[in-house]
N, C-alpha and C positions, 0 to 999 in steps of 0.2 A: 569549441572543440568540434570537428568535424564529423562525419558518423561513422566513420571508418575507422577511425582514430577513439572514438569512443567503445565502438564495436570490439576494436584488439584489446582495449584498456581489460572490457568488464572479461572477454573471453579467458583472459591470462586468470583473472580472478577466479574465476569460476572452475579455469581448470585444475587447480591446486585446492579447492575447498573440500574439506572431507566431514563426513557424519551427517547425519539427515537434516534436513533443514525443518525450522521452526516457525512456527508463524509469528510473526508480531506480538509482543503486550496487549495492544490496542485491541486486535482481534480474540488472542486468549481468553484474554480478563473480562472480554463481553459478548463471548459466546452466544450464552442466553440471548442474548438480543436477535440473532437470527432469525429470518422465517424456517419454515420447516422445508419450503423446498422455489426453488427460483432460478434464477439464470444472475450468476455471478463474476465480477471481473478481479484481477490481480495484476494489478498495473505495477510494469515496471519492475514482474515474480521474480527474478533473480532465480535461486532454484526452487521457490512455489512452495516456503513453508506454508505460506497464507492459504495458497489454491489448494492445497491439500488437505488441511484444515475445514476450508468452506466444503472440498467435495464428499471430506466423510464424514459434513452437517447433513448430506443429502443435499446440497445444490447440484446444478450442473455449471460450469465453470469455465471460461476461459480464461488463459494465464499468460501473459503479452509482456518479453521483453526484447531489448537489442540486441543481448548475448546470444547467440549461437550454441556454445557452449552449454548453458545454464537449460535453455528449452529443449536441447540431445539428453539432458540428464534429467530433467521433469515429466517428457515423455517415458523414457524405459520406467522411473520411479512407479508414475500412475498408471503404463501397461502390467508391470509386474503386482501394483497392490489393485487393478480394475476396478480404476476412480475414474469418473466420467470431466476428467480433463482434457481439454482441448489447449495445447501449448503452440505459442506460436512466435515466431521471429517476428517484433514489428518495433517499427519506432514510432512513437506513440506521442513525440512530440509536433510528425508530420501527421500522423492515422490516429488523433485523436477516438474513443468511441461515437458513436451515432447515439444522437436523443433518443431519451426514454427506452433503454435497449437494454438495463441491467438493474435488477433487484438490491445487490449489493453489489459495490465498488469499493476495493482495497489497495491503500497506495502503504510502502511501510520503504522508512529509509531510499525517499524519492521527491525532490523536490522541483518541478518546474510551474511557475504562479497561475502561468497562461495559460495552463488548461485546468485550473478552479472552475471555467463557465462552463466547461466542455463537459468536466465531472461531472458539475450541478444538472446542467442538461439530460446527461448522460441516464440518472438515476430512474426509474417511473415513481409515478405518483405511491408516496408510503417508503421507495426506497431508502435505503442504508448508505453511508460512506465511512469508513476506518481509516482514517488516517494519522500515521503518528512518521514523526521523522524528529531531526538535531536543531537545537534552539542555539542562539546567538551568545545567551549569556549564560555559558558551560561553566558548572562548579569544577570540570577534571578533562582532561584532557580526552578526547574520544572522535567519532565522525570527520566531516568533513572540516577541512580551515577555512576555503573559500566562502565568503560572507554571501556570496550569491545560493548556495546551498542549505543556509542556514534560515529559522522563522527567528523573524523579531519579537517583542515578545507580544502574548496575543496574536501573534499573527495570521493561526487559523481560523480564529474567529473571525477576523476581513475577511478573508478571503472566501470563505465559504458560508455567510453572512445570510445569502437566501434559503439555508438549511436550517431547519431545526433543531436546535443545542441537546445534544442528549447527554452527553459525558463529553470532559473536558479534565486534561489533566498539564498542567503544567507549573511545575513549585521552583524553579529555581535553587537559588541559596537559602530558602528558608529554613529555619530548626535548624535538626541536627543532619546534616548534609550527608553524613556517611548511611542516613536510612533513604527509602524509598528512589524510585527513579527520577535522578537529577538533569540530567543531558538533553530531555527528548518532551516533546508536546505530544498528546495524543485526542484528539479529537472524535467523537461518532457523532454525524447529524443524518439526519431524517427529509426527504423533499416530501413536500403536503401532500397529502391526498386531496384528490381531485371533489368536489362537491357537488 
């Protein structure tokens, strides 16, 4: 899909989405885990539940997607609540981040493999990564269809291998399927501190 073509896709999306956005599970559910203050990413924000979140942890924050759209509506959100967000139009599969440039990195419902090194890279010594996105073997119908969008199983764990395991969530069909979140892997790793 080419970036124009992808660019009109998420812009249509975004323009019809209503109510405030939410951050991620992965980020919610481990809040806690934050530093108290850093330099943070939100890759791939959509409309920045994530960055909104990190910036009133007290990060400061950039929020990086291809939508147009979505970064006109993250911008007025975080001028109006004066969240120290930085929103920016990029495509992030050419402009990956630059090493050791960011305390914590969040990817949520975003999946491109080839930049797992860029991420890893990306992180400083101690840093954070949240990532949760749609697994291949869906109890219910949800996410994307295409299989190139989808983790196999464990598959965050490859790919992000040089990190630190902090939390890891991914149950499948197990039990009783109608509890707990089925669809989606959720990942948080750790790059080592320096010695």
């Amino acid at each position: 899909m080419s970036i124009n073509h992808a660019q009109k896709k998420w812009n249509s999306r975004y323009a019809t989405a209503e109510g405030k956005p939410r951050a991620a599970p992965v980020l919610r559910e481990n809040r806690h885990l934050l530093p108290a203050s850093g330099d943070a990413l939100d890759l791939a924000c959509g409309l920045g539940g994530n960055a909104l979140l990190l910036a009133q942890a007290g990060l400061t924050v950039q929020a990086w997607d291809l939508s147009s759209v979505a970064i006109d509506a993250l911008r007025l959100r975080t001028a109006a609540e004066c969240l120290p967000v930085e929103a920016v139009v990029r495509d992030v599969d050419n402009q990956p981040p630059i090493p050791t440039s960011f305390d914590v990195i969040v990817v949520s419902y975003f999946l491109q493999r080839t930049l797992a090194p860029a991420l890893c890279a990306a992180l400083r010594p101690g840093g954070l990564l949240f990532y949760q996105t749609f697994v291949k073997n869906k109890v219910y119908q949800q996410g994307p269809t295409n299989p190139d969008f989808l983790l196999a199983e464990n598959e965050l764990l490859t790919l992000f291998a040089p990190l630190r395991l902090r939390v890891y969530h991914e149950i499948g069909a197990l039990g009783d399927i109608t509890q707990g979140l089925r669809n989606e892997a959720l990942f948080v790793g750790q790059k080592a501190e320096k010695r």
